[in-house]
C-alpha positions as CSV (number, residue, x, y, z in Angstrom):
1,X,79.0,-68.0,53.9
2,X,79.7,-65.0,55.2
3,X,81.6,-63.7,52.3
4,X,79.0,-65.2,49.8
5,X,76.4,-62.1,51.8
6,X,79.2,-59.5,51.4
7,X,79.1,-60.2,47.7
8,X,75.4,-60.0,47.4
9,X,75.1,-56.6,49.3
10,X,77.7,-54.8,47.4
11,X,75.5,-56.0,44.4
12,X,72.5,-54.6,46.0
13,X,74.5,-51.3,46.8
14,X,75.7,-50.9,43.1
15,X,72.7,-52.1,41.5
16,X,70.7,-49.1,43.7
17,X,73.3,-47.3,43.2
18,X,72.9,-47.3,38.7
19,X,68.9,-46.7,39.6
20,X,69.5,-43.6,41.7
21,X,71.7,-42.2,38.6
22,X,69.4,-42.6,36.0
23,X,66.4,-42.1,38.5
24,X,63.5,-39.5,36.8
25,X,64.3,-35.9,38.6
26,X,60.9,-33.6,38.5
27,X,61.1,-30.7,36.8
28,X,59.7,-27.4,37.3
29,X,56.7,-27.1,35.0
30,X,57.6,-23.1,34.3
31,X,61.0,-24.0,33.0
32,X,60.1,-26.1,30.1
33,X,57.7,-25.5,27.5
34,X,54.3,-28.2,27.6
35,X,54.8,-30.7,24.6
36,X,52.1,-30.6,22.2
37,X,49.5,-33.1,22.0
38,X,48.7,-35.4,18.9
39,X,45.5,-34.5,19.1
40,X,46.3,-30.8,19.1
41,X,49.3,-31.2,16.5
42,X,47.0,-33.0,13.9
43,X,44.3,-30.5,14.3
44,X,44.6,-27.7,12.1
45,X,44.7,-23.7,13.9
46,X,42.1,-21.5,14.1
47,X,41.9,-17.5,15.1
48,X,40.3,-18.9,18.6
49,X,44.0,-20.5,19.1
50,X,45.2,-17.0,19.3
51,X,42.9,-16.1,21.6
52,X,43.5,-16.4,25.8
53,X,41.4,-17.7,28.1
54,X,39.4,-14.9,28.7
55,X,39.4,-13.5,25.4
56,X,37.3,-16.4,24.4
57,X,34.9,-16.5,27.2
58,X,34.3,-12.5,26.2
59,X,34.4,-13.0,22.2
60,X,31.4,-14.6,20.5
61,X,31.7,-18.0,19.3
62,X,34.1,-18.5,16.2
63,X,33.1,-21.2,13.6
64,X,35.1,-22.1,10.8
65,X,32.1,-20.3,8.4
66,X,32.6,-17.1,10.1
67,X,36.3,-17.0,8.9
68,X,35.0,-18.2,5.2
69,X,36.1,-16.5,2.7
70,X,32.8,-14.8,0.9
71,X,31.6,-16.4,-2.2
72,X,33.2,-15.4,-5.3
73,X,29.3,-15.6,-6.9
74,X,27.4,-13.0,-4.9
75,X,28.1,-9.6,-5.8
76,X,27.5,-6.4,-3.5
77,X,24.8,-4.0,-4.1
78,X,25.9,-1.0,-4.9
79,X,24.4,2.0,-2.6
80,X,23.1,4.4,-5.0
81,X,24.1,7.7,-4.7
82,X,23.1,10.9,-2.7
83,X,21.7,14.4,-3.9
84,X,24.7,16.1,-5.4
85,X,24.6,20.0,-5.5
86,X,25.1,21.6,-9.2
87,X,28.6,22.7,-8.1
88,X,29.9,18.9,-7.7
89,X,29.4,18.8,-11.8
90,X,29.7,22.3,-12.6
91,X,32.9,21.8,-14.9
92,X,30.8,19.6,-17.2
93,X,29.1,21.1,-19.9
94,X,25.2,21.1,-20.6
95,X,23.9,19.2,-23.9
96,X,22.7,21.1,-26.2
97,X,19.1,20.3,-27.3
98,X,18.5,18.5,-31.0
99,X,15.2,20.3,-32.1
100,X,12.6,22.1,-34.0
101,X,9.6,23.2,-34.6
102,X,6.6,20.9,-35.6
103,X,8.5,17.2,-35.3
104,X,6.9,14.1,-35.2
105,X,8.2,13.3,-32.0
106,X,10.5,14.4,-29.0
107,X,12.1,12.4,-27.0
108,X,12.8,13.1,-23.5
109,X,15.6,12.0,-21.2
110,X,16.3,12.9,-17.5
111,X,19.7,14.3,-17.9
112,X,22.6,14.0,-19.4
113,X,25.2,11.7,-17.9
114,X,29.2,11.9,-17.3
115,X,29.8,10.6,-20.7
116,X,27.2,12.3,-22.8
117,X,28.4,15.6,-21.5
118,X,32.1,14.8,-21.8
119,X,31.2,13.8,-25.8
120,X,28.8,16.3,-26.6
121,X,26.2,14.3,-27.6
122,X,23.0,12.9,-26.4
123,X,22.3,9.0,-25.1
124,X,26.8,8.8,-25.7
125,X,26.7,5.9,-23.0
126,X,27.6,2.6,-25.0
127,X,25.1,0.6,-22.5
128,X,22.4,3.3,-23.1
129,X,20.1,1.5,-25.6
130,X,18.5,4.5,-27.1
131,X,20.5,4.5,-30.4
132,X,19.9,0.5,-30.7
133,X,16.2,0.7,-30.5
134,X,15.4,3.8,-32.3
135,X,16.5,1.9,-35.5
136,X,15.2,-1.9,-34.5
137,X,11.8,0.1,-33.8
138,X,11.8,1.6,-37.3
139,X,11.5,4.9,-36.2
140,X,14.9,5.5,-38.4
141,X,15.6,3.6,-41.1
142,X,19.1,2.9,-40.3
143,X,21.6,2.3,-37.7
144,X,22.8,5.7,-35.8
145,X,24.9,7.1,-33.2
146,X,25.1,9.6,-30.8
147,X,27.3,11.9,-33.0
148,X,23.8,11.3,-35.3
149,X,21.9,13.3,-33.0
150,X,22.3,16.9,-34.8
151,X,21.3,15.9,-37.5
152,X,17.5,14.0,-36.0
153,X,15.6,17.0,-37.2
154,X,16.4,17.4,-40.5
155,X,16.7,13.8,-41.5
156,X,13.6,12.0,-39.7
157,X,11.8,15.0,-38.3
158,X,12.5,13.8,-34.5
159,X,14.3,15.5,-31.7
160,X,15.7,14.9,-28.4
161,X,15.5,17.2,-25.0
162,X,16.1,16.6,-21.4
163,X,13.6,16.9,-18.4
164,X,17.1,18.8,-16.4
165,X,19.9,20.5,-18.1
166,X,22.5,19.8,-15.4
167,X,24.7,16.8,-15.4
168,X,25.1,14.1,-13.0
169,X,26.3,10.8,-12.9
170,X,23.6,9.2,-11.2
171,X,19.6,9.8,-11.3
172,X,19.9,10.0,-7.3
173,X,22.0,12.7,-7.4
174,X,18.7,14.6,-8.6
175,X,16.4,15.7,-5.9
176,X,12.3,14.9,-7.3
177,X,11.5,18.5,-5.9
178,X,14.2,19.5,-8.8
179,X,12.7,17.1,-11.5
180,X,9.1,18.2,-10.6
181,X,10.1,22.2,-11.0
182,X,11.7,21.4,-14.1
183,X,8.3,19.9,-15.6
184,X,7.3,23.3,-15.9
185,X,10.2,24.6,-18.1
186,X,9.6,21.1,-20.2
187,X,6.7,21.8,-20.7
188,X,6.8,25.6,-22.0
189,X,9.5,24.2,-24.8
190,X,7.4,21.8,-26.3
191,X,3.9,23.9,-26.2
192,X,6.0,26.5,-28.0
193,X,7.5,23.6,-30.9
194,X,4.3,21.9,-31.1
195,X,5.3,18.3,-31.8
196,X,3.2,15.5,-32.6
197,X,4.2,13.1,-29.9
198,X,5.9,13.3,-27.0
199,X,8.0,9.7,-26.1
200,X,9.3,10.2,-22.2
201,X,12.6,7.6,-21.9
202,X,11.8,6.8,-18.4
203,X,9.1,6.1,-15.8
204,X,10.1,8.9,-13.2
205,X,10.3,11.6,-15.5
206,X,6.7,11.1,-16.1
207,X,6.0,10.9,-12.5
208,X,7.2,14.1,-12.1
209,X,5.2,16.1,-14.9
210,X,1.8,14.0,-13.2
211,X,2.7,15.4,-10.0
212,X,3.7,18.9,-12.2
213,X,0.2,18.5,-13.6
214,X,-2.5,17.3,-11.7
215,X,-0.6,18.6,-7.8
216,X,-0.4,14.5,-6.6
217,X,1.3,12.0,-7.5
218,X,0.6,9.2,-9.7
219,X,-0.8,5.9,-8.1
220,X,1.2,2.5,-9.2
221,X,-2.0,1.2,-10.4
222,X,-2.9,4.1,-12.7
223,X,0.6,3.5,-14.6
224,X,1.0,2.0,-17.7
225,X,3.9,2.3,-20.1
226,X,2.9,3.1,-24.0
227,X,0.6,5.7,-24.9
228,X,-0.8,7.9,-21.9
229,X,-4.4,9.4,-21.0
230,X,-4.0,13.1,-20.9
231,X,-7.5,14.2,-20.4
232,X,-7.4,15.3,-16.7
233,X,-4.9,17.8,-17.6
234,X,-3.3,19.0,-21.3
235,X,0.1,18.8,-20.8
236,X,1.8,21.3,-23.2
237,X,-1.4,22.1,-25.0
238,X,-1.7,24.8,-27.6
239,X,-5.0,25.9,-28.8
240,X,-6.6,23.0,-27.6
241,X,-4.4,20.7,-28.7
242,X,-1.8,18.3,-26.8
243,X,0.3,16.3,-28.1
244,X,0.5,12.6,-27.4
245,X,2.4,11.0,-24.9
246,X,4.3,7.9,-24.9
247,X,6.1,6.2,-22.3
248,X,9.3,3.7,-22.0
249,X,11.4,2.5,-19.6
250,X,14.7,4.3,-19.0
251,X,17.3,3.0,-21.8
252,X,20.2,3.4,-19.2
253,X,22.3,0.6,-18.9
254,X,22.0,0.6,-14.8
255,X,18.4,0.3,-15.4
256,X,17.7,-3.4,-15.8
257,X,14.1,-3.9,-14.6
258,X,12.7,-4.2,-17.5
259,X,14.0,-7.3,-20.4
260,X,15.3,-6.1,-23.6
261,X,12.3,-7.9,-25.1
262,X,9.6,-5.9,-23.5
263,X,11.3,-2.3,-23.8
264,X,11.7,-4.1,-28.0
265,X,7.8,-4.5,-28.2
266,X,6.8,-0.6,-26.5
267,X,9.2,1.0,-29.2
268,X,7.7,-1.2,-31.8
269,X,4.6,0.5,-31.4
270,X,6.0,3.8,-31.1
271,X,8.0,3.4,-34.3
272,X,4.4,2.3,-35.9
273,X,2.9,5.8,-35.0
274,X,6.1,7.7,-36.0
275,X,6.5,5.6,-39.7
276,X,2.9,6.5,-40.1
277,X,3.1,9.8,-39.5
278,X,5.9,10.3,-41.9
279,X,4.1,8.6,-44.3
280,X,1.0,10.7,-44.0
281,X,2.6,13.8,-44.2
282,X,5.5,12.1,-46.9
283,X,8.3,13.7,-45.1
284,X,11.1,12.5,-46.9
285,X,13.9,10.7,-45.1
């Protein structure tokens, strides 16, 4: 009996005796790193993960948008440009002018671009549409270029000029206190070579002779592009007579306000007036 209980304690002793060797000893929580969650594990990071505690109660909230990539589709607005000084293009060399007396009709740029200055020759830009719808107008009867422009004059009695001289890459980079006090030098060139019709290649330049010649400037309302009332004031008037004005948008390639369709249909009816003309007068071409 007695050594039946002996037995039975010494296997209580030794059975305690495995659980306190393999018995779970608490460790300190700063000497091993916290296991990961599933939950955590599974979920994907995100910059806030970086972030400590107080970091994020300071920064403003972080949705996954926010870190988006931006779309491929939208493009930035370019900021246009700022007033440049003459110096900034000084190296570039002015255009000369493609005229003479008595044409049937002068057009008139702003100014001549990088490009055009580089080459030499007027409307050189291969986005400017000039050349393209001076022949699909009919007022040339064939396809030109801008090393054509010499020889305008001679061949179809037109010519080209510029409201400024001075080259810049950018119509912002032209002050309108500049394009206004230019008007007046415009002007004196074609009172003294007396064309038939004036065509200005771009809404602001005509802004700036109305505000030349009447001392205001020109209401949105009282705009219209095509063929201009003058009365009010004669703009390069000799002896009475003015020649006519005609208006189109800009044919720069940055200006795209207008459809290709609707600048088509104004030069239409300028190349009408110009074909006529030539025909009256049977100016050979």
């Amino acid at each position: 009996m007695a050594q039946n209980e002996q037995i039975k304690d010494e296997s209580a002793i030794s059975f305690n005796g495995l659980l306190d060797r393999f018995a779970c000893i608490e460790e300190d929580s700063t000497s091993k790193p916290p296991t990961a969650s599933p939950t955590k594990s599974s979920r994907p990071r995100t910059p806030s993960d970086s972030l400590s505690s107080s970091e994020k109660s300071t920064s403003p909230s972080l949705s996954p948008q926010y870190f988006s990539a931006p779309s491929k589709g939208i493009k930035k607005r370019k900021s246009p440009r700022r007033y440049a000084p003459p110096a900034l293009y000084a190296h570039l060399a002015p255009v000369p002018d493609c005229l003479a007396p008595n044409l049937i009709c002068i057009f008139v740029g702003l100014n001549p671009g990088v490009m055009t200055s580089q080459k030499q020759h007027m409307f050189a830009n291969p986005t400017n549409l000039f050349w393209p719808l001076l022949f699909e107008s009919g007022c040339v009867a064939r396809k030109l270029t801008c090393v054509d422009d010499r020889r305008l004059p001679v061949d179809w009695s037109l010519g080209i000029t510029n409201l400024i001289s001075r080259t810049t890459a950018e119509q912002s980079e032209l002050s309108k206190d500049e394009m206004v006090r230019s008007a007046s030098e415009l002007e004196s060139k074609l009172r003294r070579l007396r064309p038939n019709a004036v065509c200005i290649v771009g809404k602001g330049i005509w802004e700036a002779i109305y505000r030349f010649k009447a001392g205001k400037s020109l209401k949105q309302d009282q705009f219209k592009f095509g063929w201009q009332d003058i009365n009010e004031f004669q703009f390069a008037a000799q002896s009475g007579d003015s020649p006519r004005v005609f208006v189109v948008p800009s044919t720069s390639g940055r200006v795209a306000a207008y459809s290709r369709s609707m600048k088509g249909e104004l030069w239409k009816d300028l190349g009408q007036y110009i074909k006529t003309i030539r025909d009256t007068h049977q100016i050979s071409i």
